[in-house]
ZAKE-148645 format. One record per residue: residue in three letters; z, x, y of N, C-alpha, C in turn. Coordinates in steps of 0.1 Angstrom, whole numbers, plus 5000, padded with zeros to 4 digits. Each point is the difference from the previous one (the first is absolute). Layout:
! residues N
ALAZXYZXYZXY;...
END
This chain:
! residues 368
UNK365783438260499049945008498749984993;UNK499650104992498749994991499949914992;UNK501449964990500349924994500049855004;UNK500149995018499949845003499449945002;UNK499150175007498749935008498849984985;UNK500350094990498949994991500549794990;UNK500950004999501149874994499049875015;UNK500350015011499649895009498350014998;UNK499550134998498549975001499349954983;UNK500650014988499649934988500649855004;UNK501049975000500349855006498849905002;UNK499850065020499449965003498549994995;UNK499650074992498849954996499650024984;UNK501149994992499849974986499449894997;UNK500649885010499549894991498849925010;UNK499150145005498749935005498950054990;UNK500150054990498950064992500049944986;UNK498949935007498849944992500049964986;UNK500349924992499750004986498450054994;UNK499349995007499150024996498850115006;UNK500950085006499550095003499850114988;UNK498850105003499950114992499850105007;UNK500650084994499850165010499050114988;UNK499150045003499250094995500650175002;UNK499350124994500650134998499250045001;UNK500050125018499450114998500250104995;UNK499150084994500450104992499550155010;UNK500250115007499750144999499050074991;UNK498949994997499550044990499650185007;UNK500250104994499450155006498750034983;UNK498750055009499750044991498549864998;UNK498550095004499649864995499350024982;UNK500850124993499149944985499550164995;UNK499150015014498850104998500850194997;UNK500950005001500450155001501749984996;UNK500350134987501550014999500750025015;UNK501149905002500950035013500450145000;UNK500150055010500350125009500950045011;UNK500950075002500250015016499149995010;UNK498850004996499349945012499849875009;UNK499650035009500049815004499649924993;UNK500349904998499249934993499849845003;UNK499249924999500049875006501049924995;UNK500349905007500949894995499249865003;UNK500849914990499249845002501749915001;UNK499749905006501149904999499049864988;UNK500950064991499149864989501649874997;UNK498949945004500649834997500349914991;UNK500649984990500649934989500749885004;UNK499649924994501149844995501150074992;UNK501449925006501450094991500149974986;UNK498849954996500050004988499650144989;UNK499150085012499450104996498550004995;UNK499850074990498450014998498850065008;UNK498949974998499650105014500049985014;UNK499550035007500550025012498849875007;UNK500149935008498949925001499350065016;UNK500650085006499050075013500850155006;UNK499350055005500550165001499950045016;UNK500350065002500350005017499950195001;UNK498650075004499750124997500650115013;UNK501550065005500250095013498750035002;UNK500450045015498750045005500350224993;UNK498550064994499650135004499550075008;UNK499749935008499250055013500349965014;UNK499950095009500249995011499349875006;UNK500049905006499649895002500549945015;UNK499450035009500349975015501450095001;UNK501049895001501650085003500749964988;UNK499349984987500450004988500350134994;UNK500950024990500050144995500050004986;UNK500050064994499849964987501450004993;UNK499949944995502050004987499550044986;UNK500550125000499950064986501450054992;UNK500150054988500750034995500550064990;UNK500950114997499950114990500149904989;UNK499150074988499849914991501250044988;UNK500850115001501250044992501649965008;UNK500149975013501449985008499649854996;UNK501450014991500149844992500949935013;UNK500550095011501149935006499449995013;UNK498749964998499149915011499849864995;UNK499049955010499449874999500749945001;UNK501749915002500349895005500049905008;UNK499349864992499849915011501049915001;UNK500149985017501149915007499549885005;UNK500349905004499449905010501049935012;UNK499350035007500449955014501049875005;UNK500750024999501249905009499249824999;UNK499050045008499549855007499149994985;UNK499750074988499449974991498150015001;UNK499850035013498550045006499850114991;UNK500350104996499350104997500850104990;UNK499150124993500750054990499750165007;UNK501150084998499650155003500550134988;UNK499250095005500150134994499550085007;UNK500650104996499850175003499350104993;UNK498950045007499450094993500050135010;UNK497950074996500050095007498850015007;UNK499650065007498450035011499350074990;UNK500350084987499450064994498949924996;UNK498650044996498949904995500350064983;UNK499449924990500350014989499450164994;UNK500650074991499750124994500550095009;UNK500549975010500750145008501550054992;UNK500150135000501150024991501350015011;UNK501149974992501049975004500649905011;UNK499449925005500149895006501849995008;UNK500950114996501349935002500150135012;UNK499350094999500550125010498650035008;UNK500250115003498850065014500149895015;UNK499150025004499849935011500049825000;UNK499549954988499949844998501349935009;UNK499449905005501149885003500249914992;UNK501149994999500849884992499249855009;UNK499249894995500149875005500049904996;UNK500049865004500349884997498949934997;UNK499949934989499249854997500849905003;UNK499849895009500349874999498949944996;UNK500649894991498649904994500949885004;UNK498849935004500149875008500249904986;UNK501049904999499749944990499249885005;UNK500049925012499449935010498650044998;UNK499050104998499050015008499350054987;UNK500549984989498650034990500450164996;UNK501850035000500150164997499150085006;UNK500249955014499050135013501150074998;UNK499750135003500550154999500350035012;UNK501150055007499850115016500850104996;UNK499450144995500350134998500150105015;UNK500249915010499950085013501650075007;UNK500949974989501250095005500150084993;UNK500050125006500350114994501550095000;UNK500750054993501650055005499150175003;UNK500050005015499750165004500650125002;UNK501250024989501050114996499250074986;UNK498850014998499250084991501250004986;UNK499950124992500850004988501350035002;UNK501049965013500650015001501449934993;UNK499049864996500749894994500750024988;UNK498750084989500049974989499049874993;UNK500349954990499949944997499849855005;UNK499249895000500249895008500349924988;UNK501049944999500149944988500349825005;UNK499849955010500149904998500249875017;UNK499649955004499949975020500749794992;UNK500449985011500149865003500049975012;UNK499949895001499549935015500949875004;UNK500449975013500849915002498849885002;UNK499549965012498449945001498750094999;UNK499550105000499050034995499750115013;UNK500850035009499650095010501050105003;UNK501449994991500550134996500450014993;UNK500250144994500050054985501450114998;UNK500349984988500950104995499850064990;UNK499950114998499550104991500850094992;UNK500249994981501050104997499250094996;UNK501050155004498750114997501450134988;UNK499050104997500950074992500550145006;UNK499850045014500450095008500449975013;UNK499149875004500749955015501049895001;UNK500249904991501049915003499249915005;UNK500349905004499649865000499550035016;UNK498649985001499549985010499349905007;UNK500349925016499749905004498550065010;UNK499049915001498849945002499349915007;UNK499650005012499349844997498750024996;UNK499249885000498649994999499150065006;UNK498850044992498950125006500550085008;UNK501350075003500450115004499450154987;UNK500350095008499350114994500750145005;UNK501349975007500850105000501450014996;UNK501150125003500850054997500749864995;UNK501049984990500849914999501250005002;UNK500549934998501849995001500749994986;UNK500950155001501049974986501549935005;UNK500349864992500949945000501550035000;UNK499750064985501250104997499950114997;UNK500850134999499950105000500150024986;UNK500749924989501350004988499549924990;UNK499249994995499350074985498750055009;UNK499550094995498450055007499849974992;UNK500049944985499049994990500649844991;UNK498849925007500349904998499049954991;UNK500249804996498749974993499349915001;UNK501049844996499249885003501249955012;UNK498850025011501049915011499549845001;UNK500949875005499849904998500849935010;UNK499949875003500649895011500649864989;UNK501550005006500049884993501649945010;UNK499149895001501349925014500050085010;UNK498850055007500250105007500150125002;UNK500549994992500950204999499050084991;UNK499750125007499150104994501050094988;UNK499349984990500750114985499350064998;UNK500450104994499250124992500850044982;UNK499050014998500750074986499550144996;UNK500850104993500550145004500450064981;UNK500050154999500550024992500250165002;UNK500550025011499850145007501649985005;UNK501050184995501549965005501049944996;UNK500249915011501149924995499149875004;UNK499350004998499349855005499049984986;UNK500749874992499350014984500149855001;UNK499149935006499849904998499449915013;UNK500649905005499349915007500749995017;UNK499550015008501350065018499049915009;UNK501749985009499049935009499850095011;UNK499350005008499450105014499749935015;UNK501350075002500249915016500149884996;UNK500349875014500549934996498949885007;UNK499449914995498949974997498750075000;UNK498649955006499550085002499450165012;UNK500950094999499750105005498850075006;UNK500350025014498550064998500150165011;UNK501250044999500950115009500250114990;UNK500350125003500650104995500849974998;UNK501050094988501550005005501049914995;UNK499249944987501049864995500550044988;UNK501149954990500350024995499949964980;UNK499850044990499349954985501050004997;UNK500149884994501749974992499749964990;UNK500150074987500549934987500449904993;UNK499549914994500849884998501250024992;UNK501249975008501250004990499750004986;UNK500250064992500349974983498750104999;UNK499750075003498250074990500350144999;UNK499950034993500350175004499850095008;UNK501250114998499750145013499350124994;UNK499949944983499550164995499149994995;UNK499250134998498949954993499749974980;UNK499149935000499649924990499349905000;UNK500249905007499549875000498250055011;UNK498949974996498649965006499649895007;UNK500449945010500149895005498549995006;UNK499449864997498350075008499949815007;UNK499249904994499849875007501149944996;UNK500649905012501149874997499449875001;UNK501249954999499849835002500949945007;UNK500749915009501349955000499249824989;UNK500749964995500449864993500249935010;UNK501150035005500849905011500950095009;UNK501349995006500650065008500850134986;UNK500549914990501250114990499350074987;UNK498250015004499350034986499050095004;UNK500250154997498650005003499550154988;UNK499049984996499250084988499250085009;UNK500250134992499750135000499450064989;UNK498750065005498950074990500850104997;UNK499850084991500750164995498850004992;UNK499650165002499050074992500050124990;UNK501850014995500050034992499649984985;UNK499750084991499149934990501249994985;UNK501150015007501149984986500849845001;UNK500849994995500649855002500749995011;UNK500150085008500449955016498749975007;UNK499050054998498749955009499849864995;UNK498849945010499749874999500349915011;UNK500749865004500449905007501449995001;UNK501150055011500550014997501049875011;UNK500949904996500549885004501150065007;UNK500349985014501050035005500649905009;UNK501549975000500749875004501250045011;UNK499749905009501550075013501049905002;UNK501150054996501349915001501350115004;UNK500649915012501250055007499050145006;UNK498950015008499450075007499950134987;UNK499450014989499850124995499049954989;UNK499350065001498949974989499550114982;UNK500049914997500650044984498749954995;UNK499950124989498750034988500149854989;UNK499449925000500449924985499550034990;UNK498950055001499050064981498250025007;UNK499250094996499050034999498949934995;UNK499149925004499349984994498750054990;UNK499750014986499350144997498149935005;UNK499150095002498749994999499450064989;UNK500550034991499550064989500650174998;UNK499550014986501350164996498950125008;UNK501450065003499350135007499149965014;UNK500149885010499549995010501449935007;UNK499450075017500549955007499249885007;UNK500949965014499349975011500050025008;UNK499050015010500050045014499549855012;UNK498749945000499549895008501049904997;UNK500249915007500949885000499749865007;UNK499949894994499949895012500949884991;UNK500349925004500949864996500149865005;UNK499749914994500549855000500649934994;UNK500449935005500949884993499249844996;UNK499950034990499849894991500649904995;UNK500549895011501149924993501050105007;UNK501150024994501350085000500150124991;UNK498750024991499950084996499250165010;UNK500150125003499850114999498950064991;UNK498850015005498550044995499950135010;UNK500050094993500050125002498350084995;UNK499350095013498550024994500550205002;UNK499350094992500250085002498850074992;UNK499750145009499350114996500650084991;UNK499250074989501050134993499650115002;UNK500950124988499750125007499150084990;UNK499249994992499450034994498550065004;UNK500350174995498950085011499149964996;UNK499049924989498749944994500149824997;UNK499549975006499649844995501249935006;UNK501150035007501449945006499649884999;UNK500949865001500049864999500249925012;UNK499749935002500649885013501049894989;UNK501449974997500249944995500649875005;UNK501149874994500649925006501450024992;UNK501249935008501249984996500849865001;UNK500449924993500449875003501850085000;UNK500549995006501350075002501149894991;UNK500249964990500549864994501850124991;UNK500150155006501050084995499250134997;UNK501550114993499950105000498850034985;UNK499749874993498950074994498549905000;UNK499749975015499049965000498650094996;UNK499149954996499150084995498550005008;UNK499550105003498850015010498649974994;UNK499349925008498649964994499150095006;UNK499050004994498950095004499049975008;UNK499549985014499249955006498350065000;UNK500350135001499450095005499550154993;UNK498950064998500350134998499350095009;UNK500150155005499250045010498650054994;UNK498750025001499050004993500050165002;UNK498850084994500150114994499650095017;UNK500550135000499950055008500649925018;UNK501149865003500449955006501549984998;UNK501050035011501049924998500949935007;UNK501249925000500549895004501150065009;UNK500249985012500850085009500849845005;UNK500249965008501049865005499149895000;UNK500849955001499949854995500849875011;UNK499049885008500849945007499149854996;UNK501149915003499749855005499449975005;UNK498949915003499749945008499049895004;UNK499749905009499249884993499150065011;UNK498549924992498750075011499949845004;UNK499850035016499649935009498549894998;UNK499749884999499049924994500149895012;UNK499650045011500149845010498949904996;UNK500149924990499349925001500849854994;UNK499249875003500649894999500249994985;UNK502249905000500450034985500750135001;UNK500950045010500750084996501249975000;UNK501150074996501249985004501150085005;UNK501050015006500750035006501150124992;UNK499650094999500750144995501050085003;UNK501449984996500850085008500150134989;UNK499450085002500350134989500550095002;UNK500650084990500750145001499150085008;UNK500850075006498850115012501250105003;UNK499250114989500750144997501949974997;UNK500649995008501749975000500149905008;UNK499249945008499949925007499449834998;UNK499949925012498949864991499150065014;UNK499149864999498649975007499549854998;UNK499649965007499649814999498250015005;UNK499249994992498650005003499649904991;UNK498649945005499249874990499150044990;UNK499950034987499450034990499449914989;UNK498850034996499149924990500850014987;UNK500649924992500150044987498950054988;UNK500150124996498450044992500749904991;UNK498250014989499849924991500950104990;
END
């Protein structure tokens, strides 16, 4: 069923997107410069790149402070298996998970702090609403990563509670989905269906959870045929290509880490080769487009000083990674997503673009 409904929904709208469209890269930046990273809280920025890379051309600062029914999104500046950004179904908006901690408070992942949400408007000039909060205190763990179907509810992977559902400016107890991995990572939407990816158990790779989107107790995480039950493999951001393709970050730092290509035939999905990001680095952030027929692959690394934002033209098993990006001193690069910034003005054109695992159809300025 995953397989047909994911097969009828690339169909149907492969061949509305745009030749001339361009999708831009946000990047997770933790860390603004001024102090070596720490378990402590620490700020985050969403900075903006052309996929060409280079610097960033505008920065988008979480809120630190309490702000009406805003809260602040912070984040440990050592849990590398935070910061993932997703984007929303309808393509409106981008989210993450942080914390209520204000910056310099130590340990940000336990005590009393709530786990909460940034949605940034891509519509409205990257406005911020920090006003959901998950009100299960450190019970979660870790918040490693929320997506959104339209912008008013949320799914959240955490590393003690399991994937928990949300809506907007709520600020209490939440709902766990499934009971069966508690320790999850990057959850995501694509044709519908809510996934998570896992490396806890027998769950080493990429599952789907319940069967579209969930928002009940009590559902079920299934594995995608072909990925492993044991441990080894670090599965952290994906991609699907199309219905039979889809790439997986691994943050291993030997020659199984990096991008890894995986293909589904006769319902079972099989490893084809690794793509490398350089020796001795993994990957963890992930985002992807198709260029042509070609597979352009963007990815974060794992490198505890200076880590990279890089690119991948996927053209085989020894394509070679360009350098976009590096994280600046005392700052580093956590996920990484798509996405075109909204420009209503006369002279635009009609954009069907990738949106997270999903598309989106909105009117956009082409930058200079």
């Amino acid at each position: 069923m995953i397989r047909r409904s994911l097969l009828s929904f690339f169909v149907a709208f492969m061949g509305a997107v745009g030749a001339e469209a361009r999708a831009d890269l946000a990047v997770l930046q933790v860390g603004d410069g001024s102090a070596a990273l720490s378990n402590a809280a620490t700020a985050g920025f969403i900075k903006e790149f052309v996929n060409a890379g280079g610097t960033p051309y505008a920065s988008i600062a979480l809120p630190t402070a309490v702000s009406g029914s805003n809260q602040p999104i912070t984040f440990s500046g050592t849990a590398t298996s935070e910061g993932f950004l997703t984007k929303s179904s309808t393509g409106n908006y981008l989210t993450v998970g942080g914390y209520t901690a204000t910056p310099g408070a130590a340990n940000p992942t336990g005590g009393t702090n709530n786990r909460a949400i940034a949605r940034v408007d891509l519509n409205n000039n990257g406005a911020v609403d920090s006003s959901t909060r998950l009100g299960d205190a450190s019970n979660l763990g870790n918040i490693r990563s929320v997506v959104s179907n339209t912008g008013g509810e949320f799914w959240a992977g955490t590393s003690a509670g399991g994937i928990r559902y949300t809506t907007l400016g709520s600020t209490g107890t939440t709902t766990q989905i499934s009971a069966s991995p508690t320790n999850t990572r990057v959850v995501n939407i694509a044709a519908g269906q809510l996934f998570t990816s896992a490396a806890s158990g027998a769950f080493q790779g990429v599952a789907t959870v319940g069967s579209g989107l969930p928002t009940t107790s009590g559902q079920t995480t299934t594995l995608l045929p072909g990925f492993p039950t044991a441990a080894g493999p670090s599965s952290y951001d994906y991609w699907f290509a199309d219905a039979n393709t889809l790439y997986v970050a691994d943050d291993r730092t030997t020659a199984a880490g990096g991008v890894q290509k995986w293909t589904l035939s006769s319902g079972t999905w099989s490893l084809q080769y690794t793509l490398s990001v350089g020796t001795g680095s993994g990957a963890r952030g992930l985002a992807g487009e198709l260029v042509g027929s070609t597979p352009v692959l963007y990815a974060t690394t794992t490198e505890s000083n200076a880590n990279r934002l890089v690119s991948i033209s996927d053209l085989g098993a020894s394509s070679v990674f360009s350098l976009l990006a590096t994280a600046g001193t005392n700052t580093a690069f956590r996920g990484v997503e798509l996405f075109a910034a909204a420009v209503p003005e006369a002279g635009s054109f009609l954009l069907v673009g990738l949106v997270g695992l999903g598309y989106g159809a909105a009117r956009y300025r082409r930058r200079a």
